[in-house]
C-alpha positions in Angstrom: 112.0 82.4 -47.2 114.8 83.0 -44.4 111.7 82.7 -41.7 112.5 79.7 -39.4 115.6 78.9 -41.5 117.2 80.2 -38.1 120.6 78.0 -39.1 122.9 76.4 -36.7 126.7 76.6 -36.3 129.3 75.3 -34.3 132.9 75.4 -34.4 133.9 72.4 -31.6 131.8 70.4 -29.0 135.0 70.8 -27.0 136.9 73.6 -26.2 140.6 72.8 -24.7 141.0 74.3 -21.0 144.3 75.5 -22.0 143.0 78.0 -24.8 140.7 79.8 -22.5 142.3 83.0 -21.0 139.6 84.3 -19.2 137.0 83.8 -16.4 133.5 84.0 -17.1 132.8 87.2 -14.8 130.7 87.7 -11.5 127.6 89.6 -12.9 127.9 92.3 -10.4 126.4 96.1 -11.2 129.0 97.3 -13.2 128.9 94.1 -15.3 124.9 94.4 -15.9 125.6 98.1 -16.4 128.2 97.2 -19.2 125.2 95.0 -20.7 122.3 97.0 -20.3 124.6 99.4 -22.3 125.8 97.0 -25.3 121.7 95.9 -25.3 120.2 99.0 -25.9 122.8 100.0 -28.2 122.5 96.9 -30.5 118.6 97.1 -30.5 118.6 100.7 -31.9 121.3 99.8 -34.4 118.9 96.8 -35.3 115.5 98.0 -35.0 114.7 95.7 -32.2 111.3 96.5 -30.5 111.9 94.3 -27.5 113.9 91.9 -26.3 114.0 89.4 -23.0 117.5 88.2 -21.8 118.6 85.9 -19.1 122.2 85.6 -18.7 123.5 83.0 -15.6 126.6 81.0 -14.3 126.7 78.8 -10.9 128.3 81.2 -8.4 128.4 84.2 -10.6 124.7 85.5 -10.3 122.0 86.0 -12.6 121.4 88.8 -15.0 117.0 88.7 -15.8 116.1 92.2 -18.1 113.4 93.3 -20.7 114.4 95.8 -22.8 112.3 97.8 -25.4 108.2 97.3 -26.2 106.1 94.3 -26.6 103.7 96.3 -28.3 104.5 99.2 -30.8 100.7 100.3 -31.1 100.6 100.7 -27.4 104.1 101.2 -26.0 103.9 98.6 -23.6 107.0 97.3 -22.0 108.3 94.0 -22.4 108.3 91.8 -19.5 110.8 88.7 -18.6 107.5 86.4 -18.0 106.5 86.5 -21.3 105.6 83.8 -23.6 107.0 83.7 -26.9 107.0 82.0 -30.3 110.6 80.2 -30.2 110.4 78.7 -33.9 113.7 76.4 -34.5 114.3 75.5 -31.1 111.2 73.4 -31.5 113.5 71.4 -33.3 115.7 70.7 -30.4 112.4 68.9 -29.0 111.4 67.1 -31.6 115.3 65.4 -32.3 115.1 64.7 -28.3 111.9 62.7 -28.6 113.7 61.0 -31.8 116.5 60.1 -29.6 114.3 58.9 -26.7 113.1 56.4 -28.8 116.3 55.5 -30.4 117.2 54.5 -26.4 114.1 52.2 -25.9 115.4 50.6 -29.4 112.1 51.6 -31.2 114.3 52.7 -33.9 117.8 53.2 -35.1 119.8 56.7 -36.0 121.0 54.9 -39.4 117.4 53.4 -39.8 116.1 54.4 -43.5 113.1 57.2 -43.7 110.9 54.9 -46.2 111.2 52.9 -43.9 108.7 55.0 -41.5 106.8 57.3 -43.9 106.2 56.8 -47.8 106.8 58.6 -50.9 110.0 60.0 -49.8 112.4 61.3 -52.6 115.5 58.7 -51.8 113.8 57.4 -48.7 115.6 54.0 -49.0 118.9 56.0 -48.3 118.3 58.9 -46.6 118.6 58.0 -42.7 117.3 59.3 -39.2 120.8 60.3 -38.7 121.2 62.7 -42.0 117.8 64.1 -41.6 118.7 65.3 -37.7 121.9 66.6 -39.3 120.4 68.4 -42.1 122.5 66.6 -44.6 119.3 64.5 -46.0 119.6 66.7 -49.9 115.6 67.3 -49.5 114.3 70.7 -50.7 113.4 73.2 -47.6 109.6 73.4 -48.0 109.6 76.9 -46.4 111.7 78.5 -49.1 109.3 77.1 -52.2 107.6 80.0 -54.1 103.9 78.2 -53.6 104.7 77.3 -49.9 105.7 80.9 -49.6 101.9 82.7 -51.3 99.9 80.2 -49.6 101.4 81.2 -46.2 101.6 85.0 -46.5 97.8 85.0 -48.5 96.3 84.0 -45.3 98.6 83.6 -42.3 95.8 82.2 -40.5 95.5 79.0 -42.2 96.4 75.3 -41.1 98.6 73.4 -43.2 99.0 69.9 -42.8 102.6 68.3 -42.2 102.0 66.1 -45.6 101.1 69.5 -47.5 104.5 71.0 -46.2 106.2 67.5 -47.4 104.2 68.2 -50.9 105.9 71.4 -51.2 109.6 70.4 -50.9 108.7 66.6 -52.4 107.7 68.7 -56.0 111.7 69.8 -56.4 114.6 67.4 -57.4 116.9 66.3 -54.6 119.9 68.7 -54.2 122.7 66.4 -53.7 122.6 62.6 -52.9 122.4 61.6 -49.2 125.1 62.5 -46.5 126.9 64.5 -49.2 126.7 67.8 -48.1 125.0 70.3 -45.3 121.6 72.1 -45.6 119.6 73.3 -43.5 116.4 71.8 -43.6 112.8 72.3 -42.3 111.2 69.2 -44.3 113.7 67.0 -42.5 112.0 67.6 -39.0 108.6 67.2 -40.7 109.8 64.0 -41.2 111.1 63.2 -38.1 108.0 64.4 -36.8 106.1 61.7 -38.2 108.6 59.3 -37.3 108.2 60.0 -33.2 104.3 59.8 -34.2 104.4 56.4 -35.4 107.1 55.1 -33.0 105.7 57.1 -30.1 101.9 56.1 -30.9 100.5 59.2 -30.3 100.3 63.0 -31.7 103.8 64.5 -31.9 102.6 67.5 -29.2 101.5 64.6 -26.8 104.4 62.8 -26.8 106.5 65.6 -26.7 104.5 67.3 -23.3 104.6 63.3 -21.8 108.1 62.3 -22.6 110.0 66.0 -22.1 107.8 68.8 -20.8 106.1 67.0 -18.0 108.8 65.4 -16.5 111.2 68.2 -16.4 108.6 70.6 -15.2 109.2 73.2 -18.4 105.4 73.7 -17.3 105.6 77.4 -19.5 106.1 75.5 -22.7 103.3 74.7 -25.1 103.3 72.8 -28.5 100.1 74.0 -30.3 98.4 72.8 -32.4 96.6 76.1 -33.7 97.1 79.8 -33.4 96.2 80.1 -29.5 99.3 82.2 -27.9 98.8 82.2 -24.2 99.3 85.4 -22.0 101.0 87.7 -21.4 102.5 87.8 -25.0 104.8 90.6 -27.1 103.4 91.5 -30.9 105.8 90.3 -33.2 106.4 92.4 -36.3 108.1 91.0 -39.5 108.8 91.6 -42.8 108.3 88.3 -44.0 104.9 89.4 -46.0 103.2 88.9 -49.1 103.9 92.8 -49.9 107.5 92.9 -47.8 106.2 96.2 -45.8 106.4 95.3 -41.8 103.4 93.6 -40.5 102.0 92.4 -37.0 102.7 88.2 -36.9 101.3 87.9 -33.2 98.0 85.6 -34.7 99.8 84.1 -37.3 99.1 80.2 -37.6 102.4 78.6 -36.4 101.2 75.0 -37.8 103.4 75.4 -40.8 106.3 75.0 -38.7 104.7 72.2 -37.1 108.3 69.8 -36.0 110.3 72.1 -37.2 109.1 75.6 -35.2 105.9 75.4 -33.9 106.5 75.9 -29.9 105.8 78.5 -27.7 107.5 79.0 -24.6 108.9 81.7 -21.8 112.4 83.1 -20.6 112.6 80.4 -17.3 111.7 77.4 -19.1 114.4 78.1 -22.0 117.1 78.4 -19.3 116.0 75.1 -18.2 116.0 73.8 -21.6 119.2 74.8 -22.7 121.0 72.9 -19.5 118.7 70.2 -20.2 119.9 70.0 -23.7 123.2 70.4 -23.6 124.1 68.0 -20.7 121.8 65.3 -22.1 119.5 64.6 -19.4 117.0 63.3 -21.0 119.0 60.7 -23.0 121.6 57.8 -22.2 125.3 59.0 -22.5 126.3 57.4 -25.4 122.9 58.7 -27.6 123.9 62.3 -26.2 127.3 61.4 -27.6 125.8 60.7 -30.9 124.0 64.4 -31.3 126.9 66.4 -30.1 128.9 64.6 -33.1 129.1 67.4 -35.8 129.8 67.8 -39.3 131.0 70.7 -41.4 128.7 73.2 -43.1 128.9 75.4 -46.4 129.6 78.2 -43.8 133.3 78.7 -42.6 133.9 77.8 -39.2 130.7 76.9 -38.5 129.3 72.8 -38.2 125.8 71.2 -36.8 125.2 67.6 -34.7 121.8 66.1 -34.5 119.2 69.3 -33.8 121.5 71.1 -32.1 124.5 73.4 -32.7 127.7 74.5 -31.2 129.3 78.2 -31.8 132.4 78.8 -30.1 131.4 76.5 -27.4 128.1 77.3 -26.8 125.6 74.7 -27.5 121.9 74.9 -28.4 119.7 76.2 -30.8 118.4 79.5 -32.1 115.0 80.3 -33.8 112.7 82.4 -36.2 109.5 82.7 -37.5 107.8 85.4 -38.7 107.8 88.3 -35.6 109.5 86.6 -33.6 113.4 84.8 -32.5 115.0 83.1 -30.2 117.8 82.0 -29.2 118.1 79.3 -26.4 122.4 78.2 -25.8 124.7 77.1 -22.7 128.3 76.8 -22.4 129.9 73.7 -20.2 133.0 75.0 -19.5 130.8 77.6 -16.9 128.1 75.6 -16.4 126.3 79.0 -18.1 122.7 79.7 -20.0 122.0 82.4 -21.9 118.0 82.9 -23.8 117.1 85.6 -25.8 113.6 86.4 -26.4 112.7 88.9 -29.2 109.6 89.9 -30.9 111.3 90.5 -34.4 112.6 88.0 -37.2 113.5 91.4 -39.0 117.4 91.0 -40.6 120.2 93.7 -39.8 122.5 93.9 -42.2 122.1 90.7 -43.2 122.1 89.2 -39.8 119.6 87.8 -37.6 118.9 90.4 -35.1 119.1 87.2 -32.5 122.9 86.2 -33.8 123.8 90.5 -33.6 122.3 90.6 -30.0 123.9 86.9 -29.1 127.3 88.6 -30.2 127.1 91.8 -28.0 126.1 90.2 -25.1 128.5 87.1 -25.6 131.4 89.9 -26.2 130.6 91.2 -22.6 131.4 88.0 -20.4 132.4 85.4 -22.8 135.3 87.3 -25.1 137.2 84.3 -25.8 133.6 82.2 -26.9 131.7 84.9 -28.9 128.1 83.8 -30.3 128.9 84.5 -34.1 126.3 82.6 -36.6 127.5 83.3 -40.4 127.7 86.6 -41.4 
């Protein structure tokens, strides 16, 4: 099942000053014009139904739009003040609250997982460390056949995060520990109920205490059922029982749970992403530890500890079923860019978040394009 298996890619933390040839640009009229242009294009070339982008750089302005309808029933526009579902950057949260806890020495990156939670296939070996960096060899829970009928025969149901662990704990291991790269939901199921028992309390408390609160991201919501505050877009995907397009909006997001669960908005994201990037809630040599990548089974492309890298820009994207996101910044500029869409629906084999990334990123950033496999 692709749905939340939004992977990661990055091709350096750091990009040498002397290899970039271009200024990121003032966004003045004629550049917004230029990107209002390449936006609308890409959304009718991928079926996008709406999309929410914010684009900024210190001293270059701010581009904000909302292109496209939140609702296809109703034609309503989109608005930038939406709340979304942002699936896999809830990752990004959860592998901050890890390292939190790695600062106040309740735990270590190369700690074991049995060590924390029982009945893990190679839990003596597999560490903190390879489960953040999706190198673990656990089997993705979200892409098993039963994980797969139960979700799509009643979207609306709660699953637990030790009946997602069932699913993936039924298949063999796919390679031993730290030996190779896969992208992994059951690893920040895991990790989940690591911060749990380390943190002492629910995962979505200690996530809105420790990160949320005190950086005022006061539009971003870890639920723990189907509630989806307003205003919201519908989300339409594909990613159904039947494989005909269907509404997602009240779909139960619990089976992301760690790994995709969060809602949040366009302001908060751009918050996020600096937040993320820059380490600010983390000591500099722990930040130093997650921007460390590794290489992946895709050319070009590598992944740190929750977070990912692609031509320079770091973050995170997301997807779950009607909706992606994707949530990046670049240092060299100092610059954000979020994407908010309300489809998870795949263009030529592409998420429609990585094609829209690209044409925006080929606007203002030619020399550090957003491109995610493909």
């Amino acid at each position: 099942m692709r749905a939340l298996v939004a992977l990661a890619g990055l091709l350096a933390l750091q990009t040498p000053a002397a290899a970039v040839a271009r200024e990121f640009p003032e966004l003045t009229p004629a550049v917004a014009a230029r990107l209002d242009s390449v936006v609308r294009k890409t959304m009718r070339e991928a079926g996008v139904p709406g999309v929410v982008v914010g684009l900024s750089a210190p001293g270059k302005g701010s581009y904000v739009r909302a292109f496209g309808v939140a609702d296809k029933a109703t034609g309503a526009a989109m608005k930038p003040g939406v709340y979304s579902r942002i699936g896999s950057v809830t990752k990004t949260f959860t592998v901050t609250a890890l390292l939190q806890l790695v600062d106040r020495g309740k735990a270590g990156l190369d700690d074991p997982i049995g060590a924390y939670v029982e009945g893990v296939p190679n839990g003596e070996r597999i560490t903190l460390r390879q489960l953040a960096g999706m190198r673990s060899g656990l089997f993705n829970y979200s892409e098993d056949e039963g994980f797969f009928k139960a979700l799509t025969g009643d979207p609306t149901r709660s699953f637990t995060p030790q009946e997602l662990l069932a699913f993936s704990f039924k298949h063999p291991v796919l390679f031993e520990p730290g030996a190779e790269f896969s992208y992994c939901n059951t690893n920040l199921i895991l990790l989940g109920l690591v911060v749990e028992k380390l943190g002492g309390r629910p995962l979505h408390e200690f996530v809105s205490a420790n990160i949320l609160k005190p950086q005022g991201l006061n539009r971003t919501v870890f639920p723990t059922d189907a509630a989806f505050p307003s205003p919201h877009p519908h989300g339409y995907t594909n990613q159904t029982a039947s494989g005909a397009v269907e509404d997602a909006t009240g779909w139960n997001p619990s089976w992301g749970w760690a790994a995709g669960a969060m809602i949040s908005d366009l302001e908060d994201q751009r918050k996020w992403a600096r937040i993320l990037a820059t380490g600010t809630l983390l000591t500099p040599r722990t930040q130093a530890e997650r921007l460390k990548t590794g290489t992946t089974q895709i050319s070009g492309t590598g992944y740190g500890l929750g977070v990912f890298n692609v031509e320079g820009w770091i973050g995170h994207n997301g997807s779950l079923p009607g909706y992606q996101t994707l949530t990046i910044y670049l240092p060299e500029y100092q610059a954000t860019l979020v994407l908010l869409l309300n489809t998870d629906i795949s263009y030529e084999g592409q998420e429609p978040s990585t094609v829209l990334g690209r044409a925006v990123t080929g606007v203002v950033t030619p020399d550090h394009v957003y491109q995610l496999g493909g």
